[in-house]
C-alpha positions as CSV (number, residue, x, y, z in Angstrom):
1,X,0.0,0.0,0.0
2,X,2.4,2.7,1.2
3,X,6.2,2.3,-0.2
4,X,7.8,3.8,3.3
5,X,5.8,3.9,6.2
6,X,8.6,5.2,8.7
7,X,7.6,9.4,9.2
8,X,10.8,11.5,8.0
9,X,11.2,15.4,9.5
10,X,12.2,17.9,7.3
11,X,14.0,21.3,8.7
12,X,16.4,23.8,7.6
13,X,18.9,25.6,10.0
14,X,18.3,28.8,7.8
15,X,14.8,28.9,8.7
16,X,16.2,30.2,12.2
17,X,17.8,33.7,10.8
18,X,14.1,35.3,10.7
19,X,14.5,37.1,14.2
20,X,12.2,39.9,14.7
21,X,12.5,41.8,17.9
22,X,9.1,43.4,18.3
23,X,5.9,43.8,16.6
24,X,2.7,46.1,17.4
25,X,-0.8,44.9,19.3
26,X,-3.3,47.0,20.3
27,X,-1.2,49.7,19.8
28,X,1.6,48.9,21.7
29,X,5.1,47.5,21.3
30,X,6.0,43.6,22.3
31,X,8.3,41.5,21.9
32,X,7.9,39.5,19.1
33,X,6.3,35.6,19.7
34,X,7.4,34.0,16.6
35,X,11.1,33.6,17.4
36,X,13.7,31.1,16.3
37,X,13.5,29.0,19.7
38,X,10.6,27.5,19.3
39,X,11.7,25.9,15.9
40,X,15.1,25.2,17.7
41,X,12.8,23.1,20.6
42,X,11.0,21.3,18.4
43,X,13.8,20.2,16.4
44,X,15.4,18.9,19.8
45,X,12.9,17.3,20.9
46,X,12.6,14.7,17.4
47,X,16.2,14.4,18.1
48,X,15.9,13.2,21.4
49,X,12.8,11.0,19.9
50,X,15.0,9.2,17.0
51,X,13.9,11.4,14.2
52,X,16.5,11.5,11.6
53,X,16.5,15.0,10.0
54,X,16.3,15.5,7.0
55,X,17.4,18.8,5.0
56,X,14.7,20.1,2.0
57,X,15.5,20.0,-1.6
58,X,15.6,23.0,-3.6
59,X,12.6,23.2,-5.4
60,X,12.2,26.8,-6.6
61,X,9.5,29.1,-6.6
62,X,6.7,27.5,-9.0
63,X,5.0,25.9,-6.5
64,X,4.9,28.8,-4.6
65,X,3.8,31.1,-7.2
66,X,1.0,28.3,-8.2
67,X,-1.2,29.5,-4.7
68,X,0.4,33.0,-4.2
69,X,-0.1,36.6,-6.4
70,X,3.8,36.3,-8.7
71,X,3.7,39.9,-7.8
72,X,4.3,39.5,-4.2
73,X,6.3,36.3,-4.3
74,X,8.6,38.8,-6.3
75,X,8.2,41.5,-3.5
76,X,9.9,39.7,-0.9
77,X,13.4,38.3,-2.2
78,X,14.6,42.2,-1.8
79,X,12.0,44.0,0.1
80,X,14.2,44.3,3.1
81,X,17.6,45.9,1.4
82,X,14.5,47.9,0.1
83,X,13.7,49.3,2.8
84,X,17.2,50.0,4.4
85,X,18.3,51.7,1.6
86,X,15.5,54.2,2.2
87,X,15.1,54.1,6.0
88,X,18.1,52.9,7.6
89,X,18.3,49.9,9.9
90,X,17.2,51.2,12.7
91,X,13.8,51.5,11.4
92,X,11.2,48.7,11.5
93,X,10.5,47.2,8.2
94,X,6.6,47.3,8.6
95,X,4.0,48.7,6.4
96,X,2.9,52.2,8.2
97,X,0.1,52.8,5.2
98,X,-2.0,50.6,3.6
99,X,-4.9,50.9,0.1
100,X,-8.1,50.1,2.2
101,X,-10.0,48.1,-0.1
102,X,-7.0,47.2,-2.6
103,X,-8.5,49.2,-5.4
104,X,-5.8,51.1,-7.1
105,X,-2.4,49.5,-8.2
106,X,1.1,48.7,-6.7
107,X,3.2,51.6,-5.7
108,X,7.0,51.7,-6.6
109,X,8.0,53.2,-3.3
110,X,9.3,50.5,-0.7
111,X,7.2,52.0,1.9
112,X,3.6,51.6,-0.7
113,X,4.9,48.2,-1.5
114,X,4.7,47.3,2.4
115,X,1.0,48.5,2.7
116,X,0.3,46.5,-0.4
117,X,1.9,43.3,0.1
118,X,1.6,43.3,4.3
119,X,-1.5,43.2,6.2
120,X,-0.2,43.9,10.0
121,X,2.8,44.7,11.8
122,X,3.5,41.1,12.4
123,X,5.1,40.4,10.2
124,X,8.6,42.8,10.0
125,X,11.3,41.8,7.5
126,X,14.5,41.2,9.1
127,X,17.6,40.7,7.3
128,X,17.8,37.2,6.8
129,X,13.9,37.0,6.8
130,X,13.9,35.8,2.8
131,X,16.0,33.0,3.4
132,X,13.9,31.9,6.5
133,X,10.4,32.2,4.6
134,X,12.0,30.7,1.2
135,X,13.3,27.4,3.3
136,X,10.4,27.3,5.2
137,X,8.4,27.0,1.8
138,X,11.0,24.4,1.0
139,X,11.0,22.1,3.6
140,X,6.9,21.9,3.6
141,X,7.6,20.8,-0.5
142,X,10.2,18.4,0.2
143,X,7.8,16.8,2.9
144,X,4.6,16.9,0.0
145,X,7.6,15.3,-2.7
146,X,8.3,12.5,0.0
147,X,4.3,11.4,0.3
148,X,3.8,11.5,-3.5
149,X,6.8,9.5,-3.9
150,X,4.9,6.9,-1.8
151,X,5.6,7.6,2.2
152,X,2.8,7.3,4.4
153,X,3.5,10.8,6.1
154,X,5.5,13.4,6.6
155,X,6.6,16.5,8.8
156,X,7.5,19.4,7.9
157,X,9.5,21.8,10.4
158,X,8.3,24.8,9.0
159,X,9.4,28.5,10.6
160,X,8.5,31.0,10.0
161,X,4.6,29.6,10.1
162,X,2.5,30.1,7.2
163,X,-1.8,29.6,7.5
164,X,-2.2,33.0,8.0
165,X,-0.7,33.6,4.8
166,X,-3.4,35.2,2.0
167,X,-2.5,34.8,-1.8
168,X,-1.2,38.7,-2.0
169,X,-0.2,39.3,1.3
170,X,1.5,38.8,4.4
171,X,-0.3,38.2,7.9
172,X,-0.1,37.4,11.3
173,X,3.8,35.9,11.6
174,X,3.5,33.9,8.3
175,X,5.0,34.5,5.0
176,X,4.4,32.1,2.8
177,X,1.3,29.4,3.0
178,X,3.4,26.0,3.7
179,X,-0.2,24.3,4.0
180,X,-1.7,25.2,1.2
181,X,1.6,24.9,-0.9
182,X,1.5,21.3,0.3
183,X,-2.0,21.0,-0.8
184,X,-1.7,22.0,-4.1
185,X,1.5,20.5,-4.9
186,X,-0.4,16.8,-3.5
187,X,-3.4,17.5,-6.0
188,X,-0.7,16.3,-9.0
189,X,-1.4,13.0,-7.5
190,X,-4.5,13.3,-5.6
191,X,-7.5,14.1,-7.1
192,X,-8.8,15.4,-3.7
193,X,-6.7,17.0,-1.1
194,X,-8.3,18.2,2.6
195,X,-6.4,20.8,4.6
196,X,-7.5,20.5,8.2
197,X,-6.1,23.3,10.7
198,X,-5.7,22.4,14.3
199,X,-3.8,26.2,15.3
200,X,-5.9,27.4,17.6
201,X,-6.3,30.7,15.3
202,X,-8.4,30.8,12.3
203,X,-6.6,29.3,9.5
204,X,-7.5,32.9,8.1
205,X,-4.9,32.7,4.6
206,X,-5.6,29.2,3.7
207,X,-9.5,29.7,3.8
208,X,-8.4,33.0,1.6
209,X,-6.8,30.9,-1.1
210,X,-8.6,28.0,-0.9
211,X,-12.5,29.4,-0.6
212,X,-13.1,28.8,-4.5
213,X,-10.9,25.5,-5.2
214,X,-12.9,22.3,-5.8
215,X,-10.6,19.4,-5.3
216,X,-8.8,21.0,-1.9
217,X,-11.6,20.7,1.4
218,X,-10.4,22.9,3.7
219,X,-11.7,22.8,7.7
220,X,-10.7,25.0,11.3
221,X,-11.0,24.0,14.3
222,X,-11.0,27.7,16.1
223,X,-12.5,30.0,18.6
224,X,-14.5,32.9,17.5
225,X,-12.4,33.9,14.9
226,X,-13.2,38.1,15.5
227,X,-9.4,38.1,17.9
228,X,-6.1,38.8,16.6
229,X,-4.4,38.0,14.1
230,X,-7.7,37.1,11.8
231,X,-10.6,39.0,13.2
232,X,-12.5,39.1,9.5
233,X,-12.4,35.5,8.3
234,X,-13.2,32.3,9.9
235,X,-17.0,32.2,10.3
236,X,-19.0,29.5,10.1
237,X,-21.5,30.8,7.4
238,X,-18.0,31.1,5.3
239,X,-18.3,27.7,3.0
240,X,-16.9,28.5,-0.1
241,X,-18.2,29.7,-3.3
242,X,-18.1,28.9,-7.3
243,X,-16.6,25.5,-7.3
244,X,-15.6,25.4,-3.5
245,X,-19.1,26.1,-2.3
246,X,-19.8,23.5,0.4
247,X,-15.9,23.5,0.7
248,X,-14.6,24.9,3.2
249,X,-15.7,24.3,6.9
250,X,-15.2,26.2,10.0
251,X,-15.7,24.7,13.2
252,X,-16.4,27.5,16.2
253,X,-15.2,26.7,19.8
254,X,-15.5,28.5,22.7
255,X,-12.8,30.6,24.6
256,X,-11.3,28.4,27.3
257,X,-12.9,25.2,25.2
258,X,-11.3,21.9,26.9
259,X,-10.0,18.9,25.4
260,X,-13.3,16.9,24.9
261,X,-14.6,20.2,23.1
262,X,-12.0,20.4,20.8
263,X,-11.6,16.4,19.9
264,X,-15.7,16.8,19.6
265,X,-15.2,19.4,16.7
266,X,-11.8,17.3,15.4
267,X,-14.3,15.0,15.4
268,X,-16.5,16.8,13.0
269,X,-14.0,18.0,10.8
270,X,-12.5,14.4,10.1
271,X,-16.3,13.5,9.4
272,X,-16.2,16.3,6.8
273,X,-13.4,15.1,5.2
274,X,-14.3,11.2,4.9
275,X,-17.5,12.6,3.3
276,X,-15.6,14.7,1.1
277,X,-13.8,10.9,0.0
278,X,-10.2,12.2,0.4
279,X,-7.3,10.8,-1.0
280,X,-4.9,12.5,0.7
281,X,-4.5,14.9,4.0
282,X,-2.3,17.9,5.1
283,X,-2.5,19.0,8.8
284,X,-1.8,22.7,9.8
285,X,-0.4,21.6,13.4
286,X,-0.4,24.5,15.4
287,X,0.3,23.7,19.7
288,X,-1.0,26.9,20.4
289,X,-3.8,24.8,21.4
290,X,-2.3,24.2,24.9
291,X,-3.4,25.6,28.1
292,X,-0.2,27.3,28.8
293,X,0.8,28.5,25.1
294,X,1.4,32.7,25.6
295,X,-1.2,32.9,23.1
296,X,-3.4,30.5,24.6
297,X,-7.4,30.5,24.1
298,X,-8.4,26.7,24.9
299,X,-7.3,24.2,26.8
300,X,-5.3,20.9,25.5
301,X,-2.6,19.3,27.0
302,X,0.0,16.8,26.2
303,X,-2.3,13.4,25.8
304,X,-5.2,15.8,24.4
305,X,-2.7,16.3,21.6
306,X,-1.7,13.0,21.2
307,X,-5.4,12.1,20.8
308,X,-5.7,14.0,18.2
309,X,-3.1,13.1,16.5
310,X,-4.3,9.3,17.0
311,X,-7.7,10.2,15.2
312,X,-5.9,11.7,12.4
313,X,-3.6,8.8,11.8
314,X,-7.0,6.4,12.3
315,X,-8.1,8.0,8.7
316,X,-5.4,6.0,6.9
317,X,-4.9,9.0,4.6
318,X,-1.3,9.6,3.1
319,X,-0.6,13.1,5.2
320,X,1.8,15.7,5.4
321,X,1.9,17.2,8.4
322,X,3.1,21.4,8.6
323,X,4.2,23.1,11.5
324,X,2.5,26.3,12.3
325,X,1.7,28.4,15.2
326,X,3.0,26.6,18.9
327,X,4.7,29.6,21.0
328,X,7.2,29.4,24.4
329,X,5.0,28.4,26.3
330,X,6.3,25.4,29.4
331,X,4.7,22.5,27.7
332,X,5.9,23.3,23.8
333,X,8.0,20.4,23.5
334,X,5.7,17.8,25.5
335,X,2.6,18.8,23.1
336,X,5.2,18.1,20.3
337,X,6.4,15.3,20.9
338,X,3.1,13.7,22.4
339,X,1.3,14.8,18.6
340,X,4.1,13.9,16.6
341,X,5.2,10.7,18.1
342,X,2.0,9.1,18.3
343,X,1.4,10.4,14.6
344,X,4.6,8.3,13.8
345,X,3.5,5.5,15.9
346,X,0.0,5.1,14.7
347,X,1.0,5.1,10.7
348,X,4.1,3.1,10.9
C-alpha cells in the first residue's frame, strides 16, 4: 500500500535567521512571539525521539507562485535591502500605510509596497527573513515530494509559520502558505486533497486561497475567529463559493474550550473530510492549542494532543503534516512530541 511507512522530518537551520525583535498589538510595542526558539525546541525534541533530520531540496519558486499573487512572491526576495536603503536599519521594516479596499495599483515606493503586500505589523522583514520564509516553503515541499513518492506521512518543520498567509499578502507571523503549498503540490497525484487546521487561530490565509478551489476541502478548528491576528475570516456561514461552495468548513469553539470540546469538533472536521472521499491529508499543526501557550485561548494538554493526533492517523490518509503556530509556552515540546510521536507510531 504505502512504499515507506517510517515518518521522516524535514528542517532547515536557515529557517532560524528570521528574528524579529518586536511587533505592534493593540497599539503597543512587544516583543515579538514568533522567534527562532521555538523551531530550535521542536527540532530537539525529534532528536531526542529518534527522528532522523532530514534537510529540504531545492525546489524553486513555482510551487509557490501556483497559490500565491507572482507579484508579491517577487516583492519579498529584496524588500528588506529595500527598505534600508531608504530608511536605515534602525527602522522597522513594517508597512505604516495601507490601500483600504485594494482598489488602485502597486506603488514603486518601498514603503507603498509594504502596505500593499503586508496586512499587520506582524510580520517585519528582518535581514535574513527571505532566506527563512523561502526554506520554510522548501521544507513543507520536500515533505509533500516524499508522500507523492509513496511515504505514508511526513513533517515538515516549517518557521517561519504560514496559514495566515493570504494569496497577496502577508499576515499574522506567516509568509508564505506551507499548508496550502502542500495541498496543491499533492493535487498532482491526488485528485482530492483536505487541509485541516488544528492552530488554535483561524486558519484565516488558507480559507483566503482556498474558498473557490474544488478538489482542496479545507476545515478550522477555532474559537470565534473576531481576535487577533484574523478578526474578518473564519466564520462559520464562510463555505466556499463557485466550485468550492460547500468546501470549506469552519468549526467554532468556545474561549477556554477543553480537550473533549475540541476532539468533539476534530471529530467533526474528520467527518467532513471522509464525506468529502479524500485521498490525501495535510495538517496545519499549530500547539497553540495548549493551556499554557502565551497565546493560549483553549485548553489541551500533552495526551489531548496526542489524541488528536491518534484520530488523524485512524483516517489512513497519506498526510503531510506542517508546522504552524505553537509559542514558548512550558509545555511546547511535550505537546510536540506527544502529537508527533503518536502520529509516527499510529502510521508506521
Amino acid at each position: 500500500m504505502f512504499e515507506d511507512t517510517r515518518m521522516k522530518a524535514f528542517f532547515d537551520e536557515r529557517q532560524l535567521r528570521h528574528a524579529p525583535k518586536t511587533y505592534f498589538r493593540r497599539g503597543a510595542a512587544m516583543p515579538h512571539q514568533e522567534q527562532p526558539q521555538r523551531a530550535e525546541i521542536l527540532r530537539d525534541m525529534l532528536i531526542g525521539e529518534g527522528f532522523e533530520i532530514t534537510k529540504p531540496g531545492d525546489h524553486g519558486l513555482d510551487p509557490v507562485r501556483a497559490v500565491h499573487n507572482p507579484g508579491y512572491v517577487d516583492f519579498l526576495p529584496t524588500a528588506y535591502e529595500r527598505f534600508v536603503e531608504s530608511a536605515g536599519t534602525e527602522a522597522l521594516a513594517i508597512p505604516t500605510m495601507h490601500p483600504g479596499v485594494r482598489r488602485g495599483k502597486e506603488p514603486k515606493d518601498i514603503h507603498g509596497q509594504l502596505g500593499w503586500w503586508m496586512t499587520d505589523t506582524s510580520t517585519p522583514l528582518t535581514e535574513g527573513t527571505w532566506e527563512a520564509v523561502y526554506w520554510s516553503a522548501q521544507t513543507a515541499i520536500s515533505a509533500a515530494e516524499e508522500v507523492l513518492a509513496g511515504a505514508r506521512s511526513a513533517y515538515a518543520l516549517c518557521r517561519p509559520p504560514g496559514h495566515h498567509a493570504m494569496r497577496d499578502c502577508s499576515n499574522g507571523f506567516c509568509f508564505f502558505n506551507n499548508a496550502c503549498v502542500v495541498a496543491n503540490h499533492l493535487t498532482s497525484k491526488f485528485k482530492k486533497v483536505a487541509l485541516i487546521d488544528v492552530d488554535v487561530h483561524t486558519g484565516n490565509g488558507s480559507l483566503d486561497i482556498l474558498y473557490e478551489r474544488g478538489d482542496i476541502f479545507f476545515c478550522s478548528l477555532h474559537p470565534d475567529p473576531t481576535t487577533y491576528p484574523t478578526f474578518f475570516l473564519g466564520h462559520a456561514d464562510e463555505t466556499g463559493e463557485g466550485e468550492g461552495e460547500g468546501k470549506s468548513l469552519n468549526i467554532l469553539l468556545e474561549q477556554g474550550a477543553t480537550e473533549d470540546d475540541v476532539l468533539a469538533a476534530l471529530d467533526k472536521g474528520i467527518k467532513a473530510i471522509e464525506d468529502f472521499d479524500a485521498e490525501a491529508l495535510v495538517v496545519s499543526l499549530g500547539f497553540d492549542m495548549a493551556a499554557d501557550d502565551p497565546l493560549a485561548a483553549v485548553q489541551v494538554y500533552p495526551d489531548g494532543f496526542a489524541e488528536m493526533a491518534r484520530r488523524l492517523a485512524a483516517m489512513g490518509l497519506p498526510t503531510v503534516l506542517v508546522q504552524e503556530g505553537g509559542y514558548l509556552g512550558p509545555s511546547l515540546a511535550d505537546n510536540a512530541k506527544a502529537f508527533i510521536t503518536t502520529f509516527r507510531e499510529a502510521t508506521t
